[in-house]
N, C-alpha and C positions, 0 to 999 in steps of 0.2 A: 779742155772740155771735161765735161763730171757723165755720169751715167746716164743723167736726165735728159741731156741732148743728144748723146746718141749712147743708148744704150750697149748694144752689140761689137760696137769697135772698141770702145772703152774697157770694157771685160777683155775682148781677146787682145790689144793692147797691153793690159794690167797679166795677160798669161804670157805673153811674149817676154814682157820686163824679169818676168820669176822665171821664164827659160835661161835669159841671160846672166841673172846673176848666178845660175847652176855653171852654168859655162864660165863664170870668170870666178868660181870657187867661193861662191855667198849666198849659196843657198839655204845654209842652215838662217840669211836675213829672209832671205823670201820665206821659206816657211814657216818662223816664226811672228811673220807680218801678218801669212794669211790665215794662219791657226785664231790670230786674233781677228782679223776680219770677218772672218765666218762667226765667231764667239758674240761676238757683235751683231751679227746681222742673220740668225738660222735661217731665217724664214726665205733669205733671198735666196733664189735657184743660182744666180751666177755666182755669188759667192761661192759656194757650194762646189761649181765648176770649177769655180780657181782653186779651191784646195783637193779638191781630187786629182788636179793637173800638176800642181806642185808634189802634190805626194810620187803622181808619178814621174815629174822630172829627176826627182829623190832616189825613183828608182825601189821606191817601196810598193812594191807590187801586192804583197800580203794588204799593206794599209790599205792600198786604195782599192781592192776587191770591200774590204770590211768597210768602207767608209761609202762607197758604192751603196754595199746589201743594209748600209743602214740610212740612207736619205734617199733611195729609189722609189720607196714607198709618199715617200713626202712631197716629191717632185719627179711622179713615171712619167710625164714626156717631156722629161730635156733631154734633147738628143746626147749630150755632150756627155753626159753622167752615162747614157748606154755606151759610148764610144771609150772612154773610157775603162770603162767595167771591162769591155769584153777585149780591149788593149791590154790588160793586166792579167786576163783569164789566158790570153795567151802568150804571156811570159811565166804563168805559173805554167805552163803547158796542161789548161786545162779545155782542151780544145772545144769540146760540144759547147760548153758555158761560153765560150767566146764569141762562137757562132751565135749561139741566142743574143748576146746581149747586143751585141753587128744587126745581128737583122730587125730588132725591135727599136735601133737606132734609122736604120732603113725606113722602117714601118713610121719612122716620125719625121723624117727628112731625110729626101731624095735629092737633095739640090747640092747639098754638100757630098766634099769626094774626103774626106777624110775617112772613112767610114767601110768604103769602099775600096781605097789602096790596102789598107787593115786587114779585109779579105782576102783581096788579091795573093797579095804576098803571103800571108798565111797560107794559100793552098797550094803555091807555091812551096814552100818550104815543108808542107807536109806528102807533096809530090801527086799533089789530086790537080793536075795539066788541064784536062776539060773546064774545070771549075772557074781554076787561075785564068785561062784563055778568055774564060766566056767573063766575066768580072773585065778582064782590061778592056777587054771590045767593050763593054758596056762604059768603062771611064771613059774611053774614046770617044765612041758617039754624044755620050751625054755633054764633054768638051766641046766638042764639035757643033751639038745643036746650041752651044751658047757661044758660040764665036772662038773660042779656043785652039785653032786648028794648030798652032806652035806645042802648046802645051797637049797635044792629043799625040804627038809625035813619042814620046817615049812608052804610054800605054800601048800603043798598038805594036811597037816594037816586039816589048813584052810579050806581048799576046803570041806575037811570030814565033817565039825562042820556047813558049809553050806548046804551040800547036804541034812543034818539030820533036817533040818529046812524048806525042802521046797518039 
C-alpha cells in the first residue's frame, strides 16, 4: 500500500523501516534515502516528519532542532515536528524549549501518548515528582478511557514510585 490509501500507517511504517536499519548499522541508507525524499517532495508535512525522525534516530540532535526551527513555520500543526523538536531540546538539555515545543504538540493532539511519556520522564529526570506523578496519571486514564487497562499498568506504577518521592 502507497500513502494514498492510508496515509498515516504508511509514514509511520516508512519511520519504523529507518528505525531499523539504524539498529542493524544502515542508517547512513535511511538517511540518505530520506534527505532525498523530502528533496523531492518539500511541500509534504510527512515527509518532513520522516527526516526529522531520521535525523533523530542519527542521534543529531543539533540537526533536528535546526531542521525543526526551519520547516515549523511551513507546517505549525504537525504534531510530530513539535514532538520532535522538543525531544531533541531535551537532549540538548534545553529544557524550557522542550517543554514549549510538548505542549504546543499537546495543544494539536491529545490522543497520542507519545508526547506525553516525553514529559513524563523528563520531569522525572529533572526531579520535578508532582509534575511526573500528575503526567503518568494522566497517560493512565487517558489509556484507560480508551480501553487500554494492560497498557495503563506501567504509567500508574510510575506515578507510585513518584508520588513516594515527593
Amino acid at each position: 500500500r502507497g500513502p494514498e490509501e492510508d496515509s498515516e500507517t504508511y509514514y509511520r511504517v516508512k519511520r519504523g523501516k529507518a528505525y531499523m536499519l539504524f539498529q542493524l548499522g544502515k542508517g547512513n541508507e535511511a538517511l540518505k534515502a530520506q534527505e532525498e525524499a523530502y528533496a523531492a517532495n518539500p511541500d509534504n508535512p510527512e515527509e518532513a516528519v520522516c527526516l526529522i525522525s531520521v535525523y533523530f534516530d542519527a542521534k543529531q540532535y543539533e540537526k533536528v532542532y535546526e531542521f525543526y526551527q526551519k520547516v515549523i513555520a511551513k507546517f505549525p500543526n504537525e504534531y510530530n515536528l513539535h514532538c520532535y523538536g522538543g525531544d531533541a531540546c531535551k537532549e540538548l538539555k534545553n529544557y524550557e524549549q522542550a517543554f514549549i515545543c510538548w505542549q504546543k504538540a499537546l495543544d494539536l493532539n491529545t490522543r497520542w501518548y507519545d508526547v506525553k511519556y516525553s514529559m513524563a520522564f523528563c520531569y522525572e529526570e529533572l526531579g520535578e515528582y508532582q509534575k511526573a506523578y500528575d503526567m503518568w496519571i494522566r497517560i493512565a486514564e487517558d489509556g484507560e478511557r480508551e480501553g487500554f487497562e494492560i497498557e495503563s499498568k506501567m504509567p500508574r506504577e510510575r506515578a507510585e514510585k513518584c508520588r513516594e518521592k515527593f
